[in-house]
N, C-alpha and C positions, 0 to 999 in steps of 0.2 A: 426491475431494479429501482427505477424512480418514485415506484411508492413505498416500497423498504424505506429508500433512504430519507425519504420523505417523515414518515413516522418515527424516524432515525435522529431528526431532525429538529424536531418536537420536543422527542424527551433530552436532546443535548441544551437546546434553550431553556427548558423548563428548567432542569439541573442549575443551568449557570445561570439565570435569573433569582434563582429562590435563593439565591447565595446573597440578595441583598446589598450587592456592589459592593461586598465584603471580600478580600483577599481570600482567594482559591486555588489549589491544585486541579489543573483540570482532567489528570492524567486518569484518576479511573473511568468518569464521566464518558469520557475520550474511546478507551478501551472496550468497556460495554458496548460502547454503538459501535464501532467497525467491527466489531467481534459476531456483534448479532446480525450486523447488514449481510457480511460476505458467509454467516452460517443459516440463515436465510435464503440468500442469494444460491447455495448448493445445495439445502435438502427443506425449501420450503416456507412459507410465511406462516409464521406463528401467530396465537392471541396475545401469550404473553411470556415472551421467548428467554425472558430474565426470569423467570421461575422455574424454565424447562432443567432438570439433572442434567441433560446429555452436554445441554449450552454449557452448564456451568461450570462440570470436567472440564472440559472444552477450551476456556480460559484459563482455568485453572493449570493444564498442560501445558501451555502457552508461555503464563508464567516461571515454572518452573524451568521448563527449555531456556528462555532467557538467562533464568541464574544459571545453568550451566556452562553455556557458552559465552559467559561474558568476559572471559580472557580468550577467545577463540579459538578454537581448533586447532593446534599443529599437527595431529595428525596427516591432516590434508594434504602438507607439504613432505613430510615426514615420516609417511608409515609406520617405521621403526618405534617412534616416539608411545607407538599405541602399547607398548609394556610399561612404559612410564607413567600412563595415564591412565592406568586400567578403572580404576574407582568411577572416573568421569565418563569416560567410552559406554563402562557397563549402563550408567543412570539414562544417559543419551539414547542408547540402543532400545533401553527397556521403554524408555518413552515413545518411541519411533514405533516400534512393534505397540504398543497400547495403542495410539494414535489410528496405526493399519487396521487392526482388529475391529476399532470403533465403527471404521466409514464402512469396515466391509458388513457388519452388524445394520449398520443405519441403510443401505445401499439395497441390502436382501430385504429389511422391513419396508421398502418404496416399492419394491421391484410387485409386492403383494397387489398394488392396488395402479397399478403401471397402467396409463390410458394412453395408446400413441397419437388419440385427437386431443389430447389435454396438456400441454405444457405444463408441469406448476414449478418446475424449478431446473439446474443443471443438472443433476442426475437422471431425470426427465430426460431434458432435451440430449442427450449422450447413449444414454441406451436405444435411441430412438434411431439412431447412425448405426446401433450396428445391426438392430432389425432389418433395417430399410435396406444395409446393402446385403445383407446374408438371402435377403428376400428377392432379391435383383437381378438381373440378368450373370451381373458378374459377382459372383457373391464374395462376401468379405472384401470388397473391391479397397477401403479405406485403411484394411487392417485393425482396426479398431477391435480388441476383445472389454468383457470382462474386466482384468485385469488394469487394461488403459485406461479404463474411466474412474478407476481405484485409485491409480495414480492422477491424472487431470483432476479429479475432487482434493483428493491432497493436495496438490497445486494450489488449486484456489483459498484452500481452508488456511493452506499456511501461508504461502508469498501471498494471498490475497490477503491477508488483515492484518499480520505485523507490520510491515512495513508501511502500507496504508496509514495505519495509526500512527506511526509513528511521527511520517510525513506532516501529518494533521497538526500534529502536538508542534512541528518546528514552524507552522502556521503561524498559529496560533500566537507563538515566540515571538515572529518575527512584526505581525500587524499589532501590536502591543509595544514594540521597541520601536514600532516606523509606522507611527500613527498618520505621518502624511499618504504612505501607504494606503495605510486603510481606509483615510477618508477620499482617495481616489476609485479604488474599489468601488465603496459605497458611493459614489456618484454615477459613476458607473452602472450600478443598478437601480439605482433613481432613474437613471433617463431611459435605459432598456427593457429595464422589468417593472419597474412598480412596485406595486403590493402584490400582486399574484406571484404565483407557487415559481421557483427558481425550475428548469426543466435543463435536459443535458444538450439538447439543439440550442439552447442562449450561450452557447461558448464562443460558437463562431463568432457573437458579434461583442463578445467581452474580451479585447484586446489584454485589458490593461491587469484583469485578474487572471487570463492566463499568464502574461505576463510574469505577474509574484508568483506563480504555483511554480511556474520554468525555474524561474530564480531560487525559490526555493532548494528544488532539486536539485539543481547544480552546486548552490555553495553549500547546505547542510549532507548533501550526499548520504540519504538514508541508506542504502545498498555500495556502500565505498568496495565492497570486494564483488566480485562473480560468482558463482559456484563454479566449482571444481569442474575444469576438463580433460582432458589428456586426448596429446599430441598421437592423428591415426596413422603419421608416417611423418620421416627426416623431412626440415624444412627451413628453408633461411627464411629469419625478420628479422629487416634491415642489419644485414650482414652479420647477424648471431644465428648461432646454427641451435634450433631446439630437435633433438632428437626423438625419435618413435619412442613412445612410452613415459615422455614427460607428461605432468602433473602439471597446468598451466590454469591460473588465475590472473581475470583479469584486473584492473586496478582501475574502477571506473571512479574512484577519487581524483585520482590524476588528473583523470581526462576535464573536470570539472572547475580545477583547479590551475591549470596549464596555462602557459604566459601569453596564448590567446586571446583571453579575459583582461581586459583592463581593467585595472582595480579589484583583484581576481577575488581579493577577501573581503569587500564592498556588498550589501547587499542593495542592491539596485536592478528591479524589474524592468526599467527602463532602457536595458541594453537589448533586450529579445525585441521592441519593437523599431522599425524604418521611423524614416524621414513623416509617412503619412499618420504614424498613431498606429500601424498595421503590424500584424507579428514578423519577425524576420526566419521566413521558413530554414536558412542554412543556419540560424544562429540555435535553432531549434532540434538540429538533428546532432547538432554536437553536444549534447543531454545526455547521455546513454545512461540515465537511469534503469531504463528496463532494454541495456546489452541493445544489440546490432545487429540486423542480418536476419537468416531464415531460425535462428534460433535465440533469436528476443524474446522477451519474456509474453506467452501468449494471454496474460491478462492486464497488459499496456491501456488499451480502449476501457477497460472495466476502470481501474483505476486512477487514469485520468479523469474519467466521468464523475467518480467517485469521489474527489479531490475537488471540484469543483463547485459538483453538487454540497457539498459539505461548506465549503466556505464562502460562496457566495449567500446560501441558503442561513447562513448563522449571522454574519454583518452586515443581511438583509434585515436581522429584529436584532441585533445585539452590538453594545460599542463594546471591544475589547482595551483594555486600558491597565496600564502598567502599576502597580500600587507604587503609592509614595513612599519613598526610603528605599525602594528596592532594588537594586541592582543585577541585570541578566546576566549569565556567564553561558554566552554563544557557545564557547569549547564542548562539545555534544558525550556521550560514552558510549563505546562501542560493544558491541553481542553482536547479537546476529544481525544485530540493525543497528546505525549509529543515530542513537534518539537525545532529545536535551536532558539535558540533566534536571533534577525538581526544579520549578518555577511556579509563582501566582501568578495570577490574572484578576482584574477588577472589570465586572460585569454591569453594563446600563442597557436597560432596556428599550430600544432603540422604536421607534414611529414617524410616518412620514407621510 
């Protein structure tokens, strides 16, 4: 993962350097690299993965998904509503099944050259689970087919890089609009890293940049809804009765934005840490960016790391800086992810 994102890393600097600390969008810049890390990151490291066809569908799907969903879904609540919508339902479906067809194409072309002493990637390590228990005393012990690793790739290819990216881009936003921010960050890694390479074990001792990524999440709330669940039997919450067979979403905006939060619309890293500079682990678990419980979202650790490694590793060589005359509009727009709306950025080439 850490040398993906590493070379990931490279060409986001290179990009925003050669812009000459000239106003920029840094949204496609942006896109490319978590698009390439997290399709890396499931079927392999490339030479030069922005030439590869498959990547560039790949994206290209990505975007299109977004324009459809960018008034949301009623379906989800709604069923009915899918007569209403049929135009849109159909383009979504059709993308869905291209999407399927891809991994299952890309998943048969690995499976050709499959080494179970070889890691090279998540398809890799998954098929490797279900060799292992088929071959085992108690076989199929994990349940794991075929089929699930179809899906857990899906997984990662989609909640792994939209949102990711998007996350990035409200970064990006916010160390640009709270430049004290950022020059705490960056002292930050003056005194713990240096010049050497940013690694995903230097979180533990970076307070103050997890700190902003917490903060981030909770007030820009890239995943402000759940995915769709439905209720497996009658059941009171807090004395509303939701009956078997409802359609239930949850509202992790709320939770972000709730009058727990002092100065709830405030953005301020500085509430996630205690009294000693240390992180405040309760103030941490009330995030629920990636949901709660045995069914959180299973690539949490990835993209936290991912988050990290991305922004510590960029305002380790780069000042982010707001152009003059410009003014940010926080207000974000919602799809499948709620991301900022267009913005510049002014780039300086940072050393130390």
């Amino acid at each position: 993962m850490e040398e993906i994102l590493q070379d990931e890393v490279d060409v986001i600097v290179n990009e925003f350097t050669r812009q000459n600390e000239k106003p920029f969008n840094p949204y496609k810049t942006v896109m490319e690299a978590t698009g390439s890390f997290i399709y890396q990151f499931c079927y392999g490291k490339g030479e030069n993965v922005r030439n590869d066809e498959d990547f560039l569908q790949y994206i290209k799907n990505f975007s299109s998904l977004e324009e459809i969903t960018k008034t949301g879904n009623p379906t989800d609540l709604l069923p009915w509503m899918r007569f209403l919508f049929r135009g849109k339902l159909q383009k979504f479906y059709k993308l869905i099944s291209e999407a399927r067809k891809y991994r299952t194409k890309k998943i048969k072309k690995l499976l050709e050259t499959f080494d179970p002493k070889d890691m090279r990637h998540a398809v890799d390590l998954l098929m490797s689970k279900i060799i292992r228990y088929k071959l085992g005393d108690e076989p199929n012990e994990i349940g794991l087919t075929k089929n699930d690793v179809l899906g857990v790739i899906g997984d990662y290819s989609g909640a792994g890089f939209d949102p990711s990216a998007k996350a990035f881009l409200w970064l990006l936003l916010y160390v640009a609009e709270y430049p004290d921010v950022q020059r705490k960050i960056q002292e930050e890694i003056e005194e713990k890293i240096g010049n050497r390479r940013v690694t995903a074990s230097d979180r533990e001792q970076m307070p103050w940049t997890e700190a902003t990524i917490l903060e981030s999440m909770r007030l820009a709330g890239v995943s402000p809804l759940g995915l769709p669940h439905c209720a497996t039997e009658d059941v009171f919450v807090n004395g509303y009765m939701i009956k078997k067979g409802t359609v239930v979403i949850f509202n992790y905006y709320s939770v972000g934005h709730d009058e727990q939060w002092e100065d709830t619309f405030e953005f301020n890293p500085g509430r996630f840490l205690n009294s000693e500079g240390k992180l405040n682990k309760s103030k941490i678990e009330s995030v629920l960016s990636f949901s709660a419980g045995r069914r959180r979202c299973p690539g949490a650790v990835l993209a936290r790391n991912e988050l990290f490694l991305l922004l510590a590793s960029v305002l380790q060589k780069c000042q982010i800086r707001k152009p003059q005359q410009e003014e940010y509009d926080l207000e974000g727009i919602f799809s499948t992810t709620y991301y900022p709306k267009p913005y510049n950025i002014c780039v300086l080439s940072r050393e130390f």
